[in-house]
Structure formats: C-alpha cells, structure tokens
C-alpha positions in Angstrom: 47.4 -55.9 45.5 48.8 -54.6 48.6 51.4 -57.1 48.6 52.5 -55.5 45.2 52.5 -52.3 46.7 54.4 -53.0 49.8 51.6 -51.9 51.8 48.7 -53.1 54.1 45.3 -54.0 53.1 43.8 -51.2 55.3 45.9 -49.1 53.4 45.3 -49.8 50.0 41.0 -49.0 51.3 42.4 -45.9 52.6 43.5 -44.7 48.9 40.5 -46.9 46.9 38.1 -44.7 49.7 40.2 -41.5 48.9 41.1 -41.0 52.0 43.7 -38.4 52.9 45.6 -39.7 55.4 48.1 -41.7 53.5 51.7 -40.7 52.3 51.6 -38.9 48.9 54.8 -41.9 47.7 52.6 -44.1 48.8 49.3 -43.6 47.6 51.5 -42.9 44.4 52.4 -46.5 44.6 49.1 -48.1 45.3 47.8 -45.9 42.2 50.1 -47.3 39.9 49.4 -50.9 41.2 45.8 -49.9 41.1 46.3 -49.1 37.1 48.4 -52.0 36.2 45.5 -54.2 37.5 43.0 -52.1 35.7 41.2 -52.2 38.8 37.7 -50.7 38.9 35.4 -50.0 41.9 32.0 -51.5 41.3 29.5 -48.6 42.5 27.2 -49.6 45.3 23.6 -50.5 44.1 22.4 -48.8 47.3 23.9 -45.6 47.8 23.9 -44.1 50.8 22.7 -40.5 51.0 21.7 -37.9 48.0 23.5 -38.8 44.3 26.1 -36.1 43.7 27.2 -33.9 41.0 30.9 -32.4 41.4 30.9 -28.6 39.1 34.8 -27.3 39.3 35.5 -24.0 38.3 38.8 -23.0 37.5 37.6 -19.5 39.3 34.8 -18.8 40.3 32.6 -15.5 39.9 31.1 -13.8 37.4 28.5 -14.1 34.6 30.1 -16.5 32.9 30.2 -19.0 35.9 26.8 -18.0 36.7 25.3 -19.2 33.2 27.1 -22.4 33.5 25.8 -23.0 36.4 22.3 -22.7 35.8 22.6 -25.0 33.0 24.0 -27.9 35.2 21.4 -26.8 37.9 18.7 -27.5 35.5 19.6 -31.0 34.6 20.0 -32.0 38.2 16.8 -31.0 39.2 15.4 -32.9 36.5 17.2 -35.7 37.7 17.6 -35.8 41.5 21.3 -35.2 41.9 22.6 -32.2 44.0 25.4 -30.5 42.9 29.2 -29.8 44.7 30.3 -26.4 43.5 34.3 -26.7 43.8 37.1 -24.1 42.5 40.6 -24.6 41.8 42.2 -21.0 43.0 42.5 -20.4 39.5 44.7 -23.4 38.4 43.6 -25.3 35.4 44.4 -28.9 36.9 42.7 -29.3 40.1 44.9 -30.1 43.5 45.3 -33.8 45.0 43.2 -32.2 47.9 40.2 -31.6 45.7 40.8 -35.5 44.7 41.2 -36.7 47.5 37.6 -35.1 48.7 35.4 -36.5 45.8 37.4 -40.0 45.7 35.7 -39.7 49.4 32.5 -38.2 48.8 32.0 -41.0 45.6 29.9 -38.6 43.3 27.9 -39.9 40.4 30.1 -38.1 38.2 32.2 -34.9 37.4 32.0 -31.9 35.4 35.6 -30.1 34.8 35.2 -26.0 33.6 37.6 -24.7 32.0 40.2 -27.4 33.9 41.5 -30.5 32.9 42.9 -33.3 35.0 46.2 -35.0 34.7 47.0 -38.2 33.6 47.4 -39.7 37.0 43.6 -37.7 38.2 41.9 -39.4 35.1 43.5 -42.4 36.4 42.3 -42.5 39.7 39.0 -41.5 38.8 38.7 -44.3 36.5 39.7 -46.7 39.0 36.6 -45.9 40.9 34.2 -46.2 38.2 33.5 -42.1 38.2 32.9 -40.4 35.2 34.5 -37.0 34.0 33.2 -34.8 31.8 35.4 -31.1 30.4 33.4 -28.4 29.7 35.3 -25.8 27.5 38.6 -27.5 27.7 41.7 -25.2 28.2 44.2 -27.5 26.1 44.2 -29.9 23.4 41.6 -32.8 22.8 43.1 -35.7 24.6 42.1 -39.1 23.2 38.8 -40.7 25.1 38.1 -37.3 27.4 34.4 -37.0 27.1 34.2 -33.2 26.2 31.8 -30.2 25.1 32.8 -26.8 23.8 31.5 -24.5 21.1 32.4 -23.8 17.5 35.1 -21.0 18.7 36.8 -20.9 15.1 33.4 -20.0 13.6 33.0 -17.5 16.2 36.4 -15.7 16.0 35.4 -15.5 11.8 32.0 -14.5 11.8 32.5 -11.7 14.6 35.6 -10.6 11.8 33.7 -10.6 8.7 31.0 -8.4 10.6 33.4 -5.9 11.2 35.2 -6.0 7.5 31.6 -6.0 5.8 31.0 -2.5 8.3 34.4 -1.2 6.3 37.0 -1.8 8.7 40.5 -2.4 7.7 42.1 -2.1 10.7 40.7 -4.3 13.4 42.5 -5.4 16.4 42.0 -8.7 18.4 42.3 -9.1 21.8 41.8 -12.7 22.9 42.5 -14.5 25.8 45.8 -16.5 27.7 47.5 -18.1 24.8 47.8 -21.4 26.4 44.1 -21.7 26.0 42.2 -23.4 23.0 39.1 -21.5 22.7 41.4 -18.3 22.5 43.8 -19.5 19.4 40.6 -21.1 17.9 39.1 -17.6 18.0 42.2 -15.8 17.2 42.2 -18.4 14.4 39.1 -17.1 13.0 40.1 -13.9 13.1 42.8 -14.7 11.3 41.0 -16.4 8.5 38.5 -13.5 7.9 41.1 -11.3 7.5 43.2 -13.0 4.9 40.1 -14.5 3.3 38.6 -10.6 3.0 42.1 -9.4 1.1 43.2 -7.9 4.0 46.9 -8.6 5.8 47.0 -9.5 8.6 49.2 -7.3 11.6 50.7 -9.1 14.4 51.0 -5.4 16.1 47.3 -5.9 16.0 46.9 -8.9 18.0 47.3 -9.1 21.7 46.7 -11.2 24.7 44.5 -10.9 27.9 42.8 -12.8 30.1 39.3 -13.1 29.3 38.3 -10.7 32.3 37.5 -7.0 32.5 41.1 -5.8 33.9 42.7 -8.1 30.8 40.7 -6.2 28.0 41.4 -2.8 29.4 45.1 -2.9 29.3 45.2 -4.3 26.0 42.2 -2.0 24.5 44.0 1.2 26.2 47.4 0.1 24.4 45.6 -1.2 21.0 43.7 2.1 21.0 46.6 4.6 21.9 48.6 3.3 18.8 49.7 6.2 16.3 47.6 4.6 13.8 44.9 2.7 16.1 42.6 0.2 15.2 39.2 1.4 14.1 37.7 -1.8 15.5 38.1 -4.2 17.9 37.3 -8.1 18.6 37.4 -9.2 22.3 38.1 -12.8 23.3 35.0 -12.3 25.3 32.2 -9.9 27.0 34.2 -9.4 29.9 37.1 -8.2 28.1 35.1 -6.0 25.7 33.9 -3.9 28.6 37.4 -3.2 29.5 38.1 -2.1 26.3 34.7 0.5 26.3 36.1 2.0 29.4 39.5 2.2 27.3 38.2 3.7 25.0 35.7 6.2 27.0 39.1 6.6 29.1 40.9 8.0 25.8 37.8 10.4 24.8 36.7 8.1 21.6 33.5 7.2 21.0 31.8 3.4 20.4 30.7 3.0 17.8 31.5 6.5 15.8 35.2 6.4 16.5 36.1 2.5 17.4 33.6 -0.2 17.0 33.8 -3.3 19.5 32.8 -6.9 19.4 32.7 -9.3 22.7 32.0 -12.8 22.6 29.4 -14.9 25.2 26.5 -13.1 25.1 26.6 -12.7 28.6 23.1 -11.1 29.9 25.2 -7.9 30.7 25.6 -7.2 27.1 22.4 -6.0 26.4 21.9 -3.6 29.3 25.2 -2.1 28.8 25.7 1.5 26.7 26.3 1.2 23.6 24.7 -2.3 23.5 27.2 -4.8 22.7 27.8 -6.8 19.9 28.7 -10.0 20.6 29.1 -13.9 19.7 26.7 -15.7 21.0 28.2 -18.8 22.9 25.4 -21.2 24.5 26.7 -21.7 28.0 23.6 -22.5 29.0 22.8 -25.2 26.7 26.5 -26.5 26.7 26.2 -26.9 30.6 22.9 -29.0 30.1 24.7 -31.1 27.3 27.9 -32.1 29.5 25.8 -32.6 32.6 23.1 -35.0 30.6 26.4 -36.7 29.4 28.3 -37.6 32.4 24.9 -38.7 33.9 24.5 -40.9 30.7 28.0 -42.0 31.2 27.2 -43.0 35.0 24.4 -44.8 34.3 26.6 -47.0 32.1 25.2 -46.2 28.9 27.4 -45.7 25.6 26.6 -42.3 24.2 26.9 -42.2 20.3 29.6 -39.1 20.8 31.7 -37.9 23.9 32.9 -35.2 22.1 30.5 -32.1 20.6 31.2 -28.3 20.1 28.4 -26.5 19.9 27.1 -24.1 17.2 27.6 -20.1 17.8 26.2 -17.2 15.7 26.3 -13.1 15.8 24.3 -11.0 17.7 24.3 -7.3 16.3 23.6 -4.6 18.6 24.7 -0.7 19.0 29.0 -1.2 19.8 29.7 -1.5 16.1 29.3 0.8 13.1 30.6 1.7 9.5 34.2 3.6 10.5 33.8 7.5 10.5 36.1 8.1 7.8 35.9 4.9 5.0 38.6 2.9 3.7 39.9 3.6 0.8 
C-alpha cells in the first residue's frame, strides 16, 4: 500500500492513526489507495481507555441541543460509553481537523446532528471500521447513511389543518434555511393542507429563516406588517415562533385574538411561555436514544433490521392559537 501511494510505511500509520501531521495531497493519496483496497481497520479487542461516543453539533446552544443531548446521555450511561461533545462553527460538513481528532481518538462510533459528512469523511471513517450515524439530516437521503429524523411532512400538515379547522384563511409559514430537508418537508406539509383544505396557496406568504429566535422575528415582523397580514402563523420551529410573539407584541397585536402562532419541537420553553404555545411535538429525546442505540448496534457488528427511521410527531394545543377575530367568509 504505501508503495502505491508513493509514500512510507510510517506514513501510511500516520493517516490509518489519523494523525495530523501529514500533507493534506498526501493523506489525499493514501485515502484514495486506502479505498481502492477496501481496506478496513480491525478494532482492537482490548481497548485501551473508556469506549467513546463522538455527538457533533452543527452549533451548539440552546434547547434544542440540550434535548438531544440528554437523549444520547441516557443511552451511554446505560451502556458505559462517554460521550465527546464536538461542534462544527455552524458548518453542516464537519472540518478535516474534527477528522483528523476522532480518526485519533478511535471512538466506538459517531453521531452527526444536523451535519452530514462528505463522501471522502464517510470514506475514511469506513476505512477504520467506525460507524456514523445522522441525526436530522440537513440534505437528501444518501444511499447506505444509517439515519433518524421525524415525520416532518406530517408535522408541517397537521400544525396547517389546526389552523384552517380554527378558520383561518390566511396563514403564513415561516420555515427554516431552504437548503434543509426538515424545512421543505414542513413547508411541504403546509403546502398540502392548504390546497387539500380549498384554499390557494400564496408564495407572498411563505418565507425563510433560520430556525432560531433572530430568524423568526424578521420574518414574523415582515409577514405581520403586510397590508393584508396573515391572521396566522406556522414557525419552522419553537425558536422561531418566539421571534415572531415578540413581532407581533412589537406591532401591538395580540396572540391569539389578533394573530394565532404555531412552533414546532416542543421545546420545554413552550409551555412556560405567555400565551402558551402551540406546537408540533418532535421527539428529540427519543430520536437521540434511537440513533445512539443504533450506531452502538452498528459497532458491535450487529445488522439492524433498518438504518433508516423517521419518527412519529403529533399536535400539542395550547393558548397561541385561536378562531380569527373577524371569521372568513
């Protein structure tokens, strides 16, 4: 193998032991030799040290990460393993750094949140026998990625049809960056309620944040200073629904009497918030604890009937929504 490469055999144990002292061209070279080969690492039958867990975030901080965490927490109590808590500075595909440091640590396995690796990182990881997992993936289903998510179509319909059956007609959406999939899924399902309850559908209507507090305020604040404003909104998420409260609080309207909201999570927050939200309810929890029993199947070598599950969802109906003030004709 090192031959192949043009390199030396200390070399080649340098990138199989993730070290980062070697030339990006040329661990790029020993990697490709490394997949040609279909070389695979065998895992020591005595490790050395405490088993570890690697959680990446995207970003860390907030509710959100907090919920996922104590899901992955619980598992790895249950099971021994200790858990690396990594984030990516808010890029979806981790650096080569963040590599580099778990090819050298040699975890058990990997959960990815909201991140997915490239085809070269999947590669690499392969090569030394440690398994992946994506919690929530960002993009689309790639072909043998072990994944878990939630039914985020469902969601996105369910959270509409609550609104229409209230009487609104004019309900806005604001969901999160469009080049994730949980946001066009829920957008989706917006969609679908809307032309499934005889109502058109406005692109006007329709807007993009972030998924975080700052994200749902500037959109709310437009959506709800609109000549002819929306009577309701859906937000991509809990977060963004309490920017668009303060929007809306910001404007002098009232929730629910003069604009109803929706969030989606079901973060703890909801509920001690005033008016209490309603929301989706999205098991973060329980789709932590599914991802982190699966990549610890996955590294104990055992085939797992499915790599890939979404999760159910359903509606939880609190004080932010309402029949509109003056009904639809």
């Amino acid at each position: 193998m090192a031959a192949e490469a043009g390199v030396s055999v200390p070399t080649v144990s340098k990138v199989l032991n993730g070290r980062a002292d070697v030339a990006s061209q040329t661990r790029a070279r020993v990697e490709q030799v490394i997949k040609e080969h279909g070389y695979q690492r065998r895992r020591s039958t005595t490790p050395h040290g405490p088993r570890l867990l690697d959680l990446v975030f995207h970003e860390l901080g907030g509710p959100w990460a907090l919920e996922i965490i104590q899901g992955v927490e619980r598992v790895a109590r249950e099971t021994g393993v200790e858990v690396v808590l990594s984030e990516c500075g808010g890029h979806r595909t981790p650096r080569q750094e963040w590599l580099d440091s778990v090819l050298a640590r040699r975890p058990v396995g990997v959960i990815l949140v909201f991140s997915d690796l490239d085809h070269d990182q999947r590669a690499q990881l392969e090569a030394r026998a440690i398994p992946f997992v994506v919690l929530d993936p960002v993009g689309e289903e790639q072909g043998g990625v072990p994944s878990i998510g939630s039914a985020n179509w469902t969601g996105g319909l369910v959270a509409t049809r609550h609104l229409i059956g209230l009487g609104h007609r004019r309900i806005a959406v604001v969901g999160g960056p469009t080049e994730t999939l949980a946001s066009r899924a829920r957008i989706a399902g917006y969609r679908d309620a809307l032309v499934t309850g005889g109502l058109a559908v406005d692109e006007e209507l329709i807007r993009n944040g972030d998924f975080y507090v700052h994200g749902g305020y500037e959109q709310g604040r437009a959506l709800l200073s609109l000549p002819d404003r929306p009577t309701a909104v859906f937000a991509g998420s809990d977060l963004q629904a309490l920017g668009v409260l303060r929007a809306a609080r910001d404007l002098g309207l009232d929730v629910p009497r003069d604009v109803s909201v929706v969030g989606y999570d079901d973060l703890p927050v909801a509920s001690w918030i005033a008016p209490s939200l309603t929301t989706v309810h999205q098991p973060l929890v329980e789709m932590a604890d599914a991802a982190t029993r699966l990549v610890l199947e996955l590294a104990n070598g055992a085939n797992p009937r499915t790599t890939r599950m979404d999760l159910d969802v359903h509606l939880v109906v609190r004080e932010s929504t309402a029949p509109p003030a003056t009904p639809a004709p």
